[in-house]
Steps between C-alpha positions, in 0.01 A plus 500: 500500500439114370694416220303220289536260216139493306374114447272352316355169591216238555397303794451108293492140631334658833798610669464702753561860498752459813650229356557687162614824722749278687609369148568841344658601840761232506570513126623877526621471819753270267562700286550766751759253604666422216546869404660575829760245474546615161617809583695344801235586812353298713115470593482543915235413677208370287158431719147527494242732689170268478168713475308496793096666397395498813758771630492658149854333363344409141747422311800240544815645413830381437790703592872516398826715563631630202795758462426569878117587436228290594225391207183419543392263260074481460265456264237747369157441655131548490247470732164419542268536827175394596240733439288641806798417775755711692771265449792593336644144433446454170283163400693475185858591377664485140698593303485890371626757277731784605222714517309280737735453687633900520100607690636199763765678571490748866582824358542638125865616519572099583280426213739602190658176290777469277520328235796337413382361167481834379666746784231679589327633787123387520272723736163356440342639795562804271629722796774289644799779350205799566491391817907461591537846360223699714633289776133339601460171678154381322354116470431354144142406603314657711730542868190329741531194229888495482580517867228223554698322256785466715481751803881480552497743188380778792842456616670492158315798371620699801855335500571663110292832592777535757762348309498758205338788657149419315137553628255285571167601286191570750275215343803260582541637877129495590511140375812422728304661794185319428428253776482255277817463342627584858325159598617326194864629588462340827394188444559391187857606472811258679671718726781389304431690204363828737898442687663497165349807354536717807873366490533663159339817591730539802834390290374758243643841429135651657417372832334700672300580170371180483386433887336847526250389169460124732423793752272699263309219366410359858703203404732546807344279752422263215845440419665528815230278674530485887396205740200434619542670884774747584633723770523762492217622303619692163440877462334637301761668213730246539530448162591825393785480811635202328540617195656862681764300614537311172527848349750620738725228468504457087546914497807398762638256321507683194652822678755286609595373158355114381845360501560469888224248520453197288149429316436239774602778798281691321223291466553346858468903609263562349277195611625566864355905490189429359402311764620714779168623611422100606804429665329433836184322369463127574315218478476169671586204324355140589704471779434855674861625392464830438611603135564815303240586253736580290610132448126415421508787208824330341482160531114419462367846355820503215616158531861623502757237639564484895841662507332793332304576793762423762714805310185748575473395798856456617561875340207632731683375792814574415432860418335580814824395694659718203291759565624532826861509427487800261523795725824383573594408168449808352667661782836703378666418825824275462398100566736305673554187347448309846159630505173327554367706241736267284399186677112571443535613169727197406269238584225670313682541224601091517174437513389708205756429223554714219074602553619721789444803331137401436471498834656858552287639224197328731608629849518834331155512356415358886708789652339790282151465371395732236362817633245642293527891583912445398615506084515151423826556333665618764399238737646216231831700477535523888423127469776444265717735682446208814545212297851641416590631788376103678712305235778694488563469909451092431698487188769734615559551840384208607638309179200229571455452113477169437544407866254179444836353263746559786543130672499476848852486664395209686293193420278249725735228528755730668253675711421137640867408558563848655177534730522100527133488384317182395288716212168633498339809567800631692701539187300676315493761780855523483588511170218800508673666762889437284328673230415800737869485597619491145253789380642674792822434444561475096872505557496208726664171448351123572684452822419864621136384446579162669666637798202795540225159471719315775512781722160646449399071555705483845344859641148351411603158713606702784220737517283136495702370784449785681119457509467198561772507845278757599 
């Protein structure tokens, strides 16, 4: 809902209407300001989003933190296009009235104002609160008009469908899947904006809602756009086996209860199932190198940042080798703390941080595909049943929680005085192999691990000697 102060003024002397915007703007902005210190609060983080027409950003806004919320600050607008063209940049923008500017807005239940002059709500599409109640995602004008508009609003429309359980009107979904808004969305639209909107829908408390309308609208390959040549070639279905494994691990999560992952182990999760199906799809980059498609999708489909992609990707690896570790993991046979099971799971579990049970939930979805002639139920709870049965051998038997925290009994400095080593390469193998030792061993002291590194060091220099007298 927008919350607006009605004004009444004239354009004299010729100033121009962005100058007299930018006027307004930084006079409340002041007063904004001035009320919040007041009151003893600080303003955070004032900026401004410029427009940008050509990839449907019409409107500058200015944006500030207040009371931990962010505000948009923007005037009310009208447009004007030129008759006889297919452009949606307008040729002329001014100032408008509330109503005006409400038939701008993408979808009626966004569309309601109060007014704080007289503490109100205005609905002057006149079904803004009809709508909200039956639950119906409808445009102000008519959807073909709106979406061309600003074609992100596809996304946005489907993002608060999912969001509160609403549904998309048929006019407004045969618009969406009209190839011409599907172009529009394409190429008109910064993959910025496409990236930050499937963000929300994936944060959001409906998922798998929200990627199976991209799915149902054809918008699937349009959002998650894919290089030009790839190997191999995608199935057909693929989609709906992306969003089957999204499905399966958001029903997972849930079953085993929100709080033992974060929002971002969620998100990252999520993210790292839905594109399971592509796991072994590349591409070749300007040099030949061989990269995941996956990486393609993130950073240049959804313009997400490059660590963001190294987590998908790094949790696709590391689940596989996870994968292959569970049999014995879930295994009710004592484990011996000396164990290579503890060694192998150890490392992985350095390398993975507090995300390792992303991973687990990963390898499991890996390790059991959903079988369509079994209750779907029953196959989550025999999931869950795993998970348990996975983490509880790690966290308790093999007390690995938080192994990545434990510090290494013995540093690179003394490695080189011990093994009289110069540096390089070398250490880095042995301090791997006095973190096998101390996984091995967790009741093991610094100079047990020294004395093992010396003696494993002088075996290896005899066994050298050996070959090369011969």
């Amino acid at each position: 809902m927008t919350a607006y102060y009605p004004l009444r003024y004239q354009v004299k002397n010729n100033i121009e209407v962005s100058d007299l915007e930018k006027k307004i703007f930084d006079r409340l902005l002041d007063k904004v300001r001035e009320y919040l210190l007041y009151i003893g609060e600080d303003s955070q983080g004032v900026c401004v989003i410029n427009s940008n027409p050509h990839q449907s950003k019409h409107l500058e806004t200015t944006r500030m933190r207040v009371f931990d919320n962010w505000i948009d600050f923007v005037n009310l607008r009208s447009e004007e296009y030129a008759e006889n063209s297919n452009s949606r940049i307008p040729t002329k923008q001014s100032f408008g009235t509330a109503e005006e500017d409400a038939y701008r807005r993408d979808l009626t239940i966004n569309s309601l104002f109060y007014n704080i002059n007289t503490d109100t709500i205005e609905d002057f599409t006149k079904r803004g609160i009809s709508d909200l109640k039956s639950g119906n995602i409808v445009t102000p004008l008519p959807p073909k008009e709106t979406l061309l508009d600003d074609p992100l609003r596809v996304l946005r429309a489907i993002r608060f469908g999912a969001r509160f359980e609403f549904i998309l009107v048929e006019d407004l979904k045969g618009a969406a899947a009209s190839d011409e808004v599907k172009h529009a969305l394409a190429t008109k639209i910064s993959r910025e904006r496409i990236g930050t909107e499937f963000d929300l829908m994936i944060s959001g408390n409906q998922p798998v809602k929200a990627v199976a309308q991209i799915c149902d609208l054809t918008l699937f390959r349009i959002v998650f756009s894919l290089p030009p040549e790839f190997d191999p070639p995608i199935a057909d279905g693929c989609e709906r086996l992306c969003i089957t494994y999204l499905d399966t691990a958001w029903k997972l999560i849930q079953l085993l209860g929100e709080p033992n992952f974060s929002d971002e182990q969620k998100r990252t999760a999520l993210y790292t199932a839905l594109f399971l199906p592509l796991r072994n799809t590349t591409y070749g980059d300007k040099k030949a190198k061989q990269i995941p498609v996956v990486n393609w999708i993130i950073r240049e489909s959804l313009k997400r940042k490059a660590k963001n992609a190294e987590m998908v990707l790094d949790f696709h690896q590391a689940s596989c080798k996870l994968m292959s570790l569970i049999p014995s993991l879930a295994s009710n046979e004592d484990v011996p703390e000396s164990s290579t099971l503890r060694v192998l799971t150890g490392f992985l579990l350095r390398e993975l941080k507090e995300f390792w049970r992303v991973a687990l939930l990963i390898s499991i979805l890996l390790l059991h595909p959903i079988d369509s002639t079994e209750n779907v139920h029953l196959q989550l709870c025999k999931r869950r049943d795993l998970f348990k049965s996975v983490e509880n051998t790690i966290v308790v038997k093999l007390g690995l929680e938080k192994v990545w925290e434990v510090r290494q009994l013995v540093n690179g400095k003394q490695v080189m005085k011990e093994l009289e080593l110069k540096g390089g390469p070398l250490v880095k193998e042995w301090l791997e192999k006095a973190m096998a030792w101390e996984l091995a061993h967790p009741s093991g002291t610094a100079q047990e691990c020294i004395d093992w590194l010396k003696q494993t060091n002088s075996k290896m220099e005899s066994h050298f000697n050996s070959l090369i007298n011969i």
